[in-house]
KEBA-851652 format. One line per field, with one value per residue (C-alpha): x, y, z. Coordinates in nm, 4 decimals, decimal comma. Layout:
residues N
X X  ... .
Y Y  ... .
Z Z  ... .
***
This chain:
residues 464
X -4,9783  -4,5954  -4,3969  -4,1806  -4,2239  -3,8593  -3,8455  -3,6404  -3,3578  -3,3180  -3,0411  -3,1826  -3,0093  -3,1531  -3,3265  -3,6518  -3,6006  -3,6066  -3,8825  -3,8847  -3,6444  -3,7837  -3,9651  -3,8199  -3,6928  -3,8397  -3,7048  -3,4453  -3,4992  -3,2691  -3,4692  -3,3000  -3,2336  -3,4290  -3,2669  -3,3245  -3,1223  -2,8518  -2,8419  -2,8485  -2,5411  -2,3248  -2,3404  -2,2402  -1,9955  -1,8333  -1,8131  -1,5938  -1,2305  -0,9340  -0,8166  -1,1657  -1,1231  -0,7951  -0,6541  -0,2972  -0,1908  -0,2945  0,0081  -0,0718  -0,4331  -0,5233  -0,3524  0,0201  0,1673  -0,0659  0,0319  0,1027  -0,2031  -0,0157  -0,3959  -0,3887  -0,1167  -0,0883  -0,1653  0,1528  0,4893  0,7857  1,0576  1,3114  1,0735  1,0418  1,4066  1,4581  1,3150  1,5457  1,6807  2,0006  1,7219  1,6941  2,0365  1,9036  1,7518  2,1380  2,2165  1,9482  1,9910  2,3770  2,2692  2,0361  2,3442  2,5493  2,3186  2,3047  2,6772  2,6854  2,4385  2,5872  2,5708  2,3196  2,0874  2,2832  2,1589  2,2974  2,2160  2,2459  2,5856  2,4078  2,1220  2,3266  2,5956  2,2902  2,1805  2,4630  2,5414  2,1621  2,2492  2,5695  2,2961  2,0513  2,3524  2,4835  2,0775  2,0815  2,4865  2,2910  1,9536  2,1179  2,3740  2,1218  1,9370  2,2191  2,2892  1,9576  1,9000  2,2268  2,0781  1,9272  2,3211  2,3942  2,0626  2,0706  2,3508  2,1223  1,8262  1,7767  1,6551  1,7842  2,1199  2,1029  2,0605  2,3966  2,6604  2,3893  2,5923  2,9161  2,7250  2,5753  2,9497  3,0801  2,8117  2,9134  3,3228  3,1966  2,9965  3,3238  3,5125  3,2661  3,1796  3,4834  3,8002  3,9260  3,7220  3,8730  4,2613  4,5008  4,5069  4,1326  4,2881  4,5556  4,3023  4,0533  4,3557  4,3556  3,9805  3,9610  4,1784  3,9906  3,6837  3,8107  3,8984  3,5564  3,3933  3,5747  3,5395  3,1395  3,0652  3,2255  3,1174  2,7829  2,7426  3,0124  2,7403  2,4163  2,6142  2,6578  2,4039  2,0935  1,8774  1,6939  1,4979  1,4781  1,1052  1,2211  1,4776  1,4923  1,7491  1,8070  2,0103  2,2883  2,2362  2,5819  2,7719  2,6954  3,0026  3,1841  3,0022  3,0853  3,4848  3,4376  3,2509  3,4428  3,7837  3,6567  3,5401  3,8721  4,1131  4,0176  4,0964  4,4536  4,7703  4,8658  5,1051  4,8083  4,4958  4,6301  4,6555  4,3616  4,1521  4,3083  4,1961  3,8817  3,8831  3,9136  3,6893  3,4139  3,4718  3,4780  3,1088  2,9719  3,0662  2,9009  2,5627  2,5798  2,6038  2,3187  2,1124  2,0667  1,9080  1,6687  1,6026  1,5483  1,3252  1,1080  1,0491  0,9884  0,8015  0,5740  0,7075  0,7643  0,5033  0,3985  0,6018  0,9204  0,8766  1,0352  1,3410  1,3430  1,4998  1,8048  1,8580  1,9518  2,2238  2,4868  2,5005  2,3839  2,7347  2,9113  2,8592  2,9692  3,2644  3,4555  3,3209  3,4277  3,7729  3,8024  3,7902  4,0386  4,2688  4,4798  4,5484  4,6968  4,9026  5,2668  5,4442  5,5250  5,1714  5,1436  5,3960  5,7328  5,5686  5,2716  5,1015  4,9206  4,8346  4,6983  4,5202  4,3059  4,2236  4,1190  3,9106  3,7112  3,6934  3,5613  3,2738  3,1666  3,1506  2,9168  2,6946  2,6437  2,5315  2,3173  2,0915  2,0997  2,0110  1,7316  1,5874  1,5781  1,4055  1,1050  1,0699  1,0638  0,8245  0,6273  0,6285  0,4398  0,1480  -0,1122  0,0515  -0,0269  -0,3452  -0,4877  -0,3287  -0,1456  0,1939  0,2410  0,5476  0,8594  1,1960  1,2546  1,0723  1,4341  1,5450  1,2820  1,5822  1,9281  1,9660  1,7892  2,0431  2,2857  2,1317  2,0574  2,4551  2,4734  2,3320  2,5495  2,8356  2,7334  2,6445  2,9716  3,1183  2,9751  3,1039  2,7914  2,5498  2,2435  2,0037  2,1456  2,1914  1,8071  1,7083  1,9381  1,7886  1,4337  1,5576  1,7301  1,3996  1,1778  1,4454  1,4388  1,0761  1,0857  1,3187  1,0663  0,7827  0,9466  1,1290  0,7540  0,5859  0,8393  0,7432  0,4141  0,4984  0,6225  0,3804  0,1290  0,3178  0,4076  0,8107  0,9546  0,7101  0,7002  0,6635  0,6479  0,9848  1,2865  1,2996  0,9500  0,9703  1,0290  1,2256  1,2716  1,3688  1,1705  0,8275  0,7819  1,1477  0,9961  0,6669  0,8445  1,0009  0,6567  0,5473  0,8270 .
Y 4,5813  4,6233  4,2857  4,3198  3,9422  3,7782  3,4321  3,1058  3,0954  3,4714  3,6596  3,9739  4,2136  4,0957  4,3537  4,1067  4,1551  4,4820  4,8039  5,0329  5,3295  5,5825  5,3181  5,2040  4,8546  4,5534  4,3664  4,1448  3,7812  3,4218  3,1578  2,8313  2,5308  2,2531  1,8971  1,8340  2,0981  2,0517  1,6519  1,7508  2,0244  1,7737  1,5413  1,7150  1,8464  1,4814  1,4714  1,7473  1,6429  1,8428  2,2028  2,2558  2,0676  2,0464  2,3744  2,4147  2,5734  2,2267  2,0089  1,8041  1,5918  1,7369  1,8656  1,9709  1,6571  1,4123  1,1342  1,2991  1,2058  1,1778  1,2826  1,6040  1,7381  1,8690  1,6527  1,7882  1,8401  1,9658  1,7217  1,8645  1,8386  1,4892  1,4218  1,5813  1,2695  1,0446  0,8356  0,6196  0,3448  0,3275  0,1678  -0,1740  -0,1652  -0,1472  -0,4295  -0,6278  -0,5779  -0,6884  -1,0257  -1,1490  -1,0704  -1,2829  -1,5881  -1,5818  -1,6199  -1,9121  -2,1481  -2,4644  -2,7482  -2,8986  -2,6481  -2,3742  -2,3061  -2,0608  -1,6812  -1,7152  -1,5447  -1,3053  -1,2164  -1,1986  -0,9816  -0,7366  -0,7276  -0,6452  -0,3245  -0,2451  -0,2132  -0,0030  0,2914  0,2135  0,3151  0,5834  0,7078  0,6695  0,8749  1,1280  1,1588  1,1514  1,4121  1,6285  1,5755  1,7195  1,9861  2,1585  2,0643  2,0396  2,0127  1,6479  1,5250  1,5358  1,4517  1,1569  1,0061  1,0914  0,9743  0,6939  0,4785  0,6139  0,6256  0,2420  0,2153  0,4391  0,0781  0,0138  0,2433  0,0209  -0,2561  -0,1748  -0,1009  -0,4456  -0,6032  -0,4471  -0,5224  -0,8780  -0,8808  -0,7079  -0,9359  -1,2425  -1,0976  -0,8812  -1,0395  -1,2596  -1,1507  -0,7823  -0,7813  -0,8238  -0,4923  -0,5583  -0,8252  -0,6041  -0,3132  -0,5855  -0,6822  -0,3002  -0,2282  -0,5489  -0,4299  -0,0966  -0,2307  -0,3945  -0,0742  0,0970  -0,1738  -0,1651  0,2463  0,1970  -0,0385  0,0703  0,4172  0,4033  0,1568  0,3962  0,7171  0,5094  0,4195  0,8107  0,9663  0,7338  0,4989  0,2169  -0,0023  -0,3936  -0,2955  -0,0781  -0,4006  -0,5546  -0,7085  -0,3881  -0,3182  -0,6252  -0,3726  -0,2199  -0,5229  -0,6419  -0,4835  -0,6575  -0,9821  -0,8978  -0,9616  -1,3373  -1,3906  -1,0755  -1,2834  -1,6612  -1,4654  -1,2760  -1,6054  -1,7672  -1,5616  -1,4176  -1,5621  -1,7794  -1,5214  -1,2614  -1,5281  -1,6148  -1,2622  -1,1915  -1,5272  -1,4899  -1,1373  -1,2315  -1,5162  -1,2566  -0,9138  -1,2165  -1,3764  -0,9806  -0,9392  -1,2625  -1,2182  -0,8805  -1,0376  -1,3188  -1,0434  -0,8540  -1,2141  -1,2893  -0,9165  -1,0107  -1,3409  -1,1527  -0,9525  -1,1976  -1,3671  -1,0923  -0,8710  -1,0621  -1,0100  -0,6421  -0,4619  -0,5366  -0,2987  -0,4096  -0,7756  -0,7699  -0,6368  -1,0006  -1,1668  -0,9447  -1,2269  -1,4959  -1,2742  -1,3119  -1,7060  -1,7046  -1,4808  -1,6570  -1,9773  -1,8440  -1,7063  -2,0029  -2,2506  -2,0893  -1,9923  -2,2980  -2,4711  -2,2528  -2,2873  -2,6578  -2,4263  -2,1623  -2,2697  -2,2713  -2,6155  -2,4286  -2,2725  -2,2963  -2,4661  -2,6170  -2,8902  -2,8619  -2,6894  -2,9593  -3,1066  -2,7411  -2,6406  -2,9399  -2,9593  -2,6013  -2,6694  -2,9557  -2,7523  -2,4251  -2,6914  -2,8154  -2,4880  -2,3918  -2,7029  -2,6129  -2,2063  -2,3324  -2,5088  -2,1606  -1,9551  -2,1596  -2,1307  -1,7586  -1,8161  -2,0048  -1,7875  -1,4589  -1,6063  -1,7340  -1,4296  -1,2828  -1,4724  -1,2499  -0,9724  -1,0939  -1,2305  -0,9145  -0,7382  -0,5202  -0,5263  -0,2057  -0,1021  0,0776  0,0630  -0,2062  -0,4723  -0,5142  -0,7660  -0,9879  -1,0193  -0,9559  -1,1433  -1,4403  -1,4217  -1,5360  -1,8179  -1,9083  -1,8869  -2,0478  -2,3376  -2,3819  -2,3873  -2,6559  -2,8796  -2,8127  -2,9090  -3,1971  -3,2845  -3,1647  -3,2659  -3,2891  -3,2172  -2,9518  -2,8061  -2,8842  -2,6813  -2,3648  -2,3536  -2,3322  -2,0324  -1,9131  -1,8698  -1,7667  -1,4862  -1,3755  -1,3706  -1,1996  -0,8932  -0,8539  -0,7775  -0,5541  -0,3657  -0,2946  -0,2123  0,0407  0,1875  0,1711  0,3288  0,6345  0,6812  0,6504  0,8809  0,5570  0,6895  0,9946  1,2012  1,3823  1,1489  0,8040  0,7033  0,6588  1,0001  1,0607  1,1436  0,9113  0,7918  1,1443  1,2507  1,6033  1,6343  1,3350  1,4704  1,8246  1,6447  1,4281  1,7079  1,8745  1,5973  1,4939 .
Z -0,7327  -0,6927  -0,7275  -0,4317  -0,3086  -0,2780  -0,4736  -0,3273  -0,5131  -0,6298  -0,4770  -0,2505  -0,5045  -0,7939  -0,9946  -0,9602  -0,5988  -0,5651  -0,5599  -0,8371  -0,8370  -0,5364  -0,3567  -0,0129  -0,0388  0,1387  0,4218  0,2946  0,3808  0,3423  0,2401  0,3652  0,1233  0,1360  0,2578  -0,0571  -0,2168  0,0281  -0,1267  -0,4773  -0,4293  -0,2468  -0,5032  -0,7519  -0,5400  -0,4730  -0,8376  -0,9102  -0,9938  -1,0891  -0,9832  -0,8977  -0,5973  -0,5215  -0,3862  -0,5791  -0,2246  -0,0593  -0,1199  0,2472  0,3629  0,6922  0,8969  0,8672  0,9932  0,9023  0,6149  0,3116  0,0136  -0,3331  -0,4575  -0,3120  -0,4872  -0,8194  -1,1112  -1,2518  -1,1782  -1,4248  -1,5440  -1,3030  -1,0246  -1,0759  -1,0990  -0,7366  -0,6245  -0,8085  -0,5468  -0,5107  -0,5280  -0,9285  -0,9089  -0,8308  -1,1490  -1,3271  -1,0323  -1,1694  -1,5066  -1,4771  -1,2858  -1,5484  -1,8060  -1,5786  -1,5183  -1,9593  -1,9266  -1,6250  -1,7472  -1,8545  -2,1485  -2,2421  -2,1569  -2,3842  -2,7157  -3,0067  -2,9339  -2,5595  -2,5676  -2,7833  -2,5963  -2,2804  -2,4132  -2,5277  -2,1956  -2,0873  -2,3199  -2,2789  -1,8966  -1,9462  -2,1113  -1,8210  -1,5790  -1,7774  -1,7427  -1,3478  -1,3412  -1,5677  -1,3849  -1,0258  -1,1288  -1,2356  -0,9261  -0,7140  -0,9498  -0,9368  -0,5787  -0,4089  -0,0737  -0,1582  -0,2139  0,1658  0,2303  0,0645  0,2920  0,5786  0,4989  0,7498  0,4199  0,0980  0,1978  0,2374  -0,1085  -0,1873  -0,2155  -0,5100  -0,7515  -0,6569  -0,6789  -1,0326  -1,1129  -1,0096  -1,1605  -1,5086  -1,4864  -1,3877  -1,7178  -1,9575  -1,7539  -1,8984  -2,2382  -2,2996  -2,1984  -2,4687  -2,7145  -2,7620  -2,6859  -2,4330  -2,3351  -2,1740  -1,9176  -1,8005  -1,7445  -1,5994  -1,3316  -1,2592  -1,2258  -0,9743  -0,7461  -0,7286  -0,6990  -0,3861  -0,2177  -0,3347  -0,1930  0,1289  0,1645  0,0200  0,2920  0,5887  0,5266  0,4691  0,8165  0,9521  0,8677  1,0116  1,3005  1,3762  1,2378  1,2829  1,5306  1,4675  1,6585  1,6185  1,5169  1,2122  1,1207  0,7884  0,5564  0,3692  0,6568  0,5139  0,1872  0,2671  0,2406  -0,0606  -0,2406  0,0090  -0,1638  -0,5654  -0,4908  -0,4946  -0,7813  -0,9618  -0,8799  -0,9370  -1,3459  -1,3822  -1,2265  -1,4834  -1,7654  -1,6834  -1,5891  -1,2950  -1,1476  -1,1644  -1,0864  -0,7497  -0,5309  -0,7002  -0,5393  -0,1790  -0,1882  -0,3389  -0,0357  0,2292  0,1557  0,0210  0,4127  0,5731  0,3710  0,4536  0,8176  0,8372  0,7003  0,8890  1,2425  1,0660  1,0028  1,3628  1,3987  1,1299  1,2687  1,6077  1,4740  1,2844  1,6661  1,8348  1,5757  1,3042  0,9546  0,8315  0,6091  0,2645  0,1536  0,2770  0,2279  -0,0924  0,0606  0,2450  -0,0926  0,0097  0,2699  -0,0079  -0,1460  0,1092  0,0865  -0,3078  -0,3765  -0,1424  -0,3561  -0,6427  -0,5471  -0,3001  -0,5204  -0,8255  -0,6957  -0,5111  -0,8623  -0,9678  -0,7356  -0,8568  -1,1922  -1,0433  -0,7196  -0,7425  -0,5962  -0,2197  -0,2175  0,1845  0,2109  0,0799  -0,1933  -0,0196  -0,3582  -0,5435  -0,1765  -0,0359  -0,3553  -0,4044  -0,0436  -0,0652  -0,3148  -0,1584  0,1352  -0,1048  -0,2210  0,1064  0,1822  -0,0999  -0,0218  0,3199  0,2223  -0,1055  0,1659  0,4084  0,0620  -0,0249  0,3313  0,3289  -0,0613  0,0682  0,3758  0,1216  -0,1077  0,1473  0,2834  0,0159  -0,0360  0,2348  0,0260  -0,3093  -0,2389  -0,0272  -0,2940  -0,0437  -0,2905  -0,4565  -0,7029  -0,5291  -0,6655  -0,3925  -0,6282  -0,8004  -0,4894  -0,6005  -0,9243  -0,8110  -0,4731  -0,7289  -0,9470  -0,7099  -0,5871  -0,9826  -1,0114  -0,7049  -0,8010  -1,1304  -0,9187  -0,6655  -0,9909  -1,1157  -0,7276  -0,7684  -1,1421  -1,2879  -1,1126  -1,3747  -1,0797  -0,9507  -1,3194  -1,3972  -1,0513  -1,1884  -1,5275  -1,3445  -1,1203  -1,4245  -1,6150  -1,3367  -1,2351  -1,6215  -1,6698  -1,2934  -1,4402  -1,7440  -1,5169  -1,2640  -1,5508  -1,6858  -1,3442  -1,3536  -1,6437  -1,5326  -1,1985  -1,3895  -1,5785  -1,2820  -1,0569  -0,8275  -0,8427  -0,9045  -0,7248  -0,3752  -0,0850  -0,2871  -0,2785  -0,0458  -0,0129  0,1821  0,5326  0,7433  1,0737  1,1894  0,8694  0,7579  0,8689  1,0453  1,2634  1,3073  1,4594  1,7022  1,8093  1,8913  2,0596  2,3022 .
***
């Protein structure tokens, strides 16, 4: 008897499936899995992981337009791929960095203690390499992909986080200013004096170009609204406290151009967030709070008043030291200056209870987002430090308004270390984040497209 009987399983070409050579060959026949058999195969299936399931040609879930799935792309990218997605965004670590530096230096007797001046100036020169890192990384960025520079002032997000570079570099000739100046030569005041005053036109050009490029080049809706959109201005809101640290370690004939023109570009910013707040506030009526997401980008609300503070109260203070006797006015000086300054700290009083307003509302803010645990690491996570900061500074200068007030000094020390402990945890998230492919990756940072930026522009396109 000739074997010709086809057996489940067997492929029809099978040299058990076929007749001996000469012999006609049988019918061929597919024998249909079992349920069973289908089961078993897509399990094992759904337990494949790697290039065995991911097609390296599929870079995009779905369909073309649909929202990009960071697991469907390749489980590795070279250095300088990762680097294209370096965005202005890593700045606000430098900004952040340079704030806890500067509360170090602010807070007051009796709460210092021997190695604070150490550990602050450390923190300082530690965040002079992390900047130096971001000029590097960025740089490179725009060399290999020079498309991404103008990009990158276009982007209807990213290129709200551009004024963080000036920012960063305010922050750090605030901190040579306080750890620097006096302690080096007298060459480093004169070049401090210098440096001010060109900080004060990069801050003007920074912010009115970047709300000068949005205004052209972008539209928003009071949906899409948040506080990063006061982002801009916050060069504007380094002069005062910049001036009120530099007044008060260079000569009277130098200290007081340099606190009226700290007075008026800190008044322009302030004035520009405070137009910007009532959008925000708008929006909060009208539209719930923003995603989990974004929320942390709410602390950027306490900035405007927190810097504020610091820098009419502190020049304020100033101000008796360094008038002349016809200071607005003939022998109106001594009158004018110490009315100023009373003025400077009622002023300060009034914002510190405005700044810790928009604190409770941030952190309150957070709690669905914390306990759903919907709150996942972007670069953004830094405003839960720098805009902190401020109001941590702020507060030192209302207790020294108020001839230092032990309360108010008490309540700064608490934001002091809660802001501190704050920057430890965000600086390792980020770390984390890298190493998790959270940042500096395609489509994970403020890069991704977005707002009729790149694919999502091409696909509104389609559809109108």
């Amino acid at each position: 008897m000739n074997n010709n009987t086809v057996h489940p399983g067997n492929d029809s070409s099978s040299p058990s499936s076929t007749l001996t050579e000469g012999l006609p060959a049988a019918p061929s026949r597919t024998i249909s899995p079992t349920a069973a058999q289908i089961a078993e195969k897509s399990a094992d299936q759904s337990k494949v992981t790697g290039p065995e399931k991911r097609s390296p040609k599929k870079r995009w879930y779905g369909e073309e337009d649909k929202e990009y799935d960071p697991q469907h792309v390749e489980m590795n990218l070279a250095l300088k791929e990762r680097i294209k997605h370096f965005t202005w965004t890593w700045f606000t670590m430098t900004m952040a960095t340079g704030g806890i530096a500067n509360v170090l230096y602010r807070v007051p007797e009796p709460f210092r203690f021997r190695g604070l001046w150490t550990i602050g100036c450390i923190i300082f020169l530690f965040n002079i390499f992390l900047f130096l890192c971001n000029i590097i990384a960025i740089s490179l960025r725009f060399h290999h992909f020079p498309n991404t520079f103008t990009a990158s002032f276009l982007h209807p997000t990213e290129s709200l986080f551009i004024p963080a570079a000036v920012i960063s570099f305010g922050t750090i000739l605030i901190n040579i200013t306080q750890y620097g100046v006096g302690h080096i030569g007298g060459w480093l005041e004169e070049a401090m004096i210098v440096l001010y005053w060109l900080y004060c036109g990069l801050a003007v050009v920074s912010s009115s170009g970047i709300y000068l490029i949005m205004w052209s080049t972008t539209t928003f809706t009071i949906a899409q609204m948040t506080p990063l959109w006061i982002f801009p201005a916050y060069p504007l809101l380094l002069v005062g406290p910049f001036a009120s640290n530099i007044a008060s370690k260079v000569a009277a004939e130098s200290a007081l151009p340099i606190i009226i023109g700290g007075f008026i570009l800190q008044g322009v910013g302030f004035m520009v967030s405070m137009m910007i707040y009532s959008a925000y506030v708008y929006r909060l009526m009208t539209q719930k709070l923003p995603k989990e997401g974004l929320r942390p980008a709410m602390f950027i609300s306490v900035g405007p008043s927190g810097f504020t503070i610091a820098g009419v109260v502190g020049m304020g203070q100033l101000l008796p030291q360094v008038a002349g006797p016809n200071f607005m006015g003939p022998a109106l000086g001594e009158f004018a200056a110490k009315v100023s300054m009373i003025g400077a700290n009622w002023i300060g009083i009034w914002l510190w209870g405005l700044a810790m307003w928009f604190f409770f509302v941030a952190i309150a803010a957070h709690f669905t987002s914390v306990a759903h645990k919907r709150l996942h690491f972007a670069m953004n996570w830094y405003s839960f430090v720098f805009p902190n900061t401020a109001l941590a500074t702020a507060t030192f200068s209302i207790a020294t308004a108020l001839n230092g007030s032990h309360s108010f000094k008490i309540v700064g020390v608490i934001l002091t270390i809660a802001v501190v402990m704050t920057w430890m945890f965000v600086f390792v998230m980020m770390i984390r984040a890298v190493y998790l492919k959270q940042v500096l990756w395609p489509q994970m940072q403020e890069d991704r497209d977005e707002g009729g930026w790149g694919k999502d522009g091409r696909k509104r396109k389609r559809d109108v």
